[in-house]
C-alpha positions as CSV (number, residue, x, y, z in Angstrom):
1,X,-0.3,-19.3,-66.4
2,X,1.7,-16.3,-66.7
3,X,5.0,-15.1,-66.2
4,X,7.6,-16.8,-64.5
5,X,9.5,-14.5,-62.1
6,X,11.4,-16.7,-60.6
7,X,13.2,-17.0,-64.4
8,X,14.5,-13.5,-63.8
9,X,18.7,-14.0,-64.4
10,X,18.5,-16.4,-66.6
11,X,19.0,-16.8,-70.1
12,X,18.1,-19.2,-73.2
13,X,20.3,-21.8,-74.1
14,X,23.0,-20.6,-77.0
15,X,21.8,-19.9,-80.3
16,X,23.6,-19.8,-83.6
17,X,22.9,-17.0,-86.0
18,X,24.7,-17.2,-90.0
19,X,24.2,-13.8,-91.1
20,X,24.3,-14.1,-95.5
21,X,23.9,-11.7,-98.3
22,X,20.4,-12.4,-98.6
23,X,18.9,-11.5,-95.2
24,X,20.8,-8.5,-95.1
25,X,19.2,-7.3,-98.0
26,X,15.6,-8.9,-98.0
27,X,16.0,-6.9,-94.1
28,X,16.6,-3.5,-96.1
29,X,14.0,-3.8,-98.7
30,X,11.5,-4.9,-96.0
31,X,12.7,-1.2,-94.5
32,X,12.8,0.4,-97.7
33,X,16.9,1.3,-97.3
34,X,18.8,1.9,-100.0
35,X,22.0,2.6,-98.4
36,X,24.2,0.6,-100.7
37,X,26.2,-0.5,-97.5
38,X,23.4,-2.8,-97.3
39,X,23.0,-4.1,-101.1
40,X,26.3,-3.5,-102.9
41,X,28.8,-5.9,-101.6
42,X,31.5,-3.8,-104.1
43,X,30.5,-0.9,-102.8
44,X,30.8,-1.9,-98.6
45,X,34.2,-3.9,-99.3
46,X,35.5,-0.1,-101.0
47,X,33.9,1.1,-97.7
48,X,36.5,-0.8,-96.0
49,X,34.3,-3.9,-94.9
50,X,34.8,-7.7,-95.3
51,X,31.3,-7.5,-97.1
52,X,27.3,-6.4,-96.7
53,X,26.8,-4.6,-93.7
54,X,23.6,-5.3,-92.0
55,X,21.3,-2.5,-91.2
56,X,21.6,-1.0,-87.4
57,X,18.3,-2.9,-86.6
58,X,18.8,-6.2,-88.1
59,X,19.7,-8.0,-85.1
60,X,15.9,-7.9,-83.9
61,X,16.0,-10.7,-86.2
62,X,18.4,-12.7,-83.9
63,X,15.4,-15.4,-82.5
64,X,16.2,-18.5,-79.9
65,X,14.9,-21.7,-81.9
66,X,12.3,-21.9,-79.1
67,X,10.2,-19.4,-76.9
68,X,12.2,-18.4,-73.6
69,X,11.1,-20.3,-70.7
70,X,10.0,-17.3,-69.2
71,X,7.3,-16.0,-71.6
72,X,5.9,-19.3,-72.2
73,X,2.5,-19.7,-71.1
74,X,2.0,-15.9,-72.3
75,X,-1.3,-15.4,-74.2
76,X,0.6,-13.9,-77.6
77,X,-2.6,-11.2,-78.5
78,X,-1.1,-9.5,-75.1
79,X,2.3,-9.0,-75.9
80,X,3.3,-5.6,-77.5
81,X,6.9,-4.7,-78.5
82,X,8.1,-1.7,-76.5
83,X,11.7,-0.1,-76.7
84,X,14.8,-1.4,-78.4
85,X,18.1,-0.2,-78.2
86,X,21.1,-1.3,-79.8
87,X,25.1,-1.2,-78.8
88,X,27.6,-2.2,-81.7
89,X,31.3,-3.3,-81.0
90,X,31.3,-3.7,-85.1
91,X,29.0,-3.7,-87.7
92,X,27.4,-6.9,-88.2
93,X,28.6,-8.0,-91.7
94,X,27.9,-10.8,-93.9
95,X,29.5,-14.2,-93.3
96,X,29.1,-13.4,-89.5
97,X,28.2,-16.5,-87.8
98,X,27.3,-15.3,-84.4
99,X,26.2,-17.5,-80.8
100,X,23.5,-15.0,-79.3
101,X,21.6,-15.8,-75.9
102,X,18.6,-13.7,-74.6
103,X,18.9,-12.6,-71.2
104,X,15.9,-12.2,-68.7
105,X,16.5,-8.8,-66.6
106,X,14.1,-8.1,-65.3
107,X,9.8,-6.9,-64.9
108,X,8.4,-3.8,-64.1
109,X,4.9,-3.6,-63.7
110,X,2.3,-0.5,-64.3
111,X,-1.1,0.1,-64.3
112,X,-2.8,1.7,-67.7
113,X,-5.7,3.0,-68.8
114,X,-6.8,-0.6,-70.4
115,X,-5.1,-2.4,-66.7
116,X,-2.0,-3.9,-65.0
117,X,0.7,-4.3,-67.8
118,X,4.6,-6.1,-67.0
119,X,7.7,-3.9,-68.6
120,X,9.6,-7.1,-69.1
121,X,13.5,-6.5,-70.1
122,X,15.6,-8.6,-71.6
123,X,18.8,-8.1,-73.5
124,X,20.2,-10.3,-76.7
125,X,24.3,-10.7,-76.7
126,X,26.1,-11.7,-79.8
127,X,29.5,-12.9,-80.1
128,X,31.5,-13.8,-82.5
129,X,33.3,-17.1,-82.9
130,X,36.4,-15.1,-80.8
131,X,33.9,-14.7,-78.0
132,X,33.9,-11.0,-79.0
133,X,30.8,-9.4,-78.4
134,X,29.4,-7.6,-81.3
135,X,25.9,-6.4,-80.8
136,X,23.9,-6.3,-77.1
137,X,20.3,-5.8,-78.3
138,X,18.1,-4.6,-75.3
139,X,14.6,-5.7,-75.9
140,X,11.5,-4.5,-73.4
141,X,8.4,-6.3,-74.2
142,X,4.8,-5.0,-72.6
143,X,2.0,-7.6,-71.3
144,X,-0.9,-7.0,-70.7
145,X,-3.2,-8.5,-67.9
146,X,-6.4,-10.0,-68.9
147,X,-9.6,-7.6,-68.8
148,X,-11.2,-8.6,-65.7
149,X,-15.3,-8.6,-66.3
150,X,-17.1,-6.7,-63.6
151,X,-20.8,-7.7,-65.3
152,X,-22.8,-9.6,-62.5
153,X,-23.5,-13.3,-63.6
């Protein structure tokens, strides 16, 4: 089984993210960042923000409860993570309590050195309880195809 492409334009079902105090900063130290923005909750609300700022990244962390109907079936030791990018309306800060949903865009596919691979886009929107959107995450995730074997059997 592989990828669905009859999925593309759709998205998961609604997810619920609670951004706290402690992800924001177990996120930082897993990067190393000692921006206090991200660890001082003083020091961010003299910055003029309601509290911790998450780092610029964090929403990678923003997962649907269960795998998107479109990459299920997928053999996971052939998925890679390709490019991110991220657009900000605001920071996201602690206390957000966001509803995300991953959206399927689209595949390209490519042939490599190692085979055929599949681009697959998607993007990640999170809004705010005002139906504001805060952060659009676009994700592009590689596959690659199965080696085929050319040895005679």
């Amino acid at each position: 089984m592989g990828l669905d492409l009859s999925l593309v334009g759709s998205a998961t079902e609604p997810f619920v993210v609670e951004v706290t105090k402690a992800d924001i900063r177990r996120f930082a130290e897993a990067l190393g960042d000692t921006n206090p923005l991200y660890h001082d909750e003083e020091f961010a609300r003299r910055q003029g923000y309601a509290g911790l700022v998450a780092p610029p990244t964090f929403s990678v962390s923003f997962r649907p409860p269960v795998r998107q109907s479109w990459m299920r079936g997928l053999d996971d030791g052939r998925i890679l993570a390709g490019e991110q990018s991220f657009k900000f309306e605001r920071p996201v800060i602690a206390g957000d309590v966001l509803t995300c949903r991953l959206h399927f865009l689209g595949v390209e596919e490519k042939e490599g050195k190692s085979g055929r691979m599949q681009f697959i886009n998607q993007e990640m929107r999170a809004l705010d309880p005002q139906r504001k959107l805060v952060v659009t995450n676009v994700r592009m995730t590689i596959y690659r195809a199965a080696r085929v074997s050319t040895e005679a059997k």
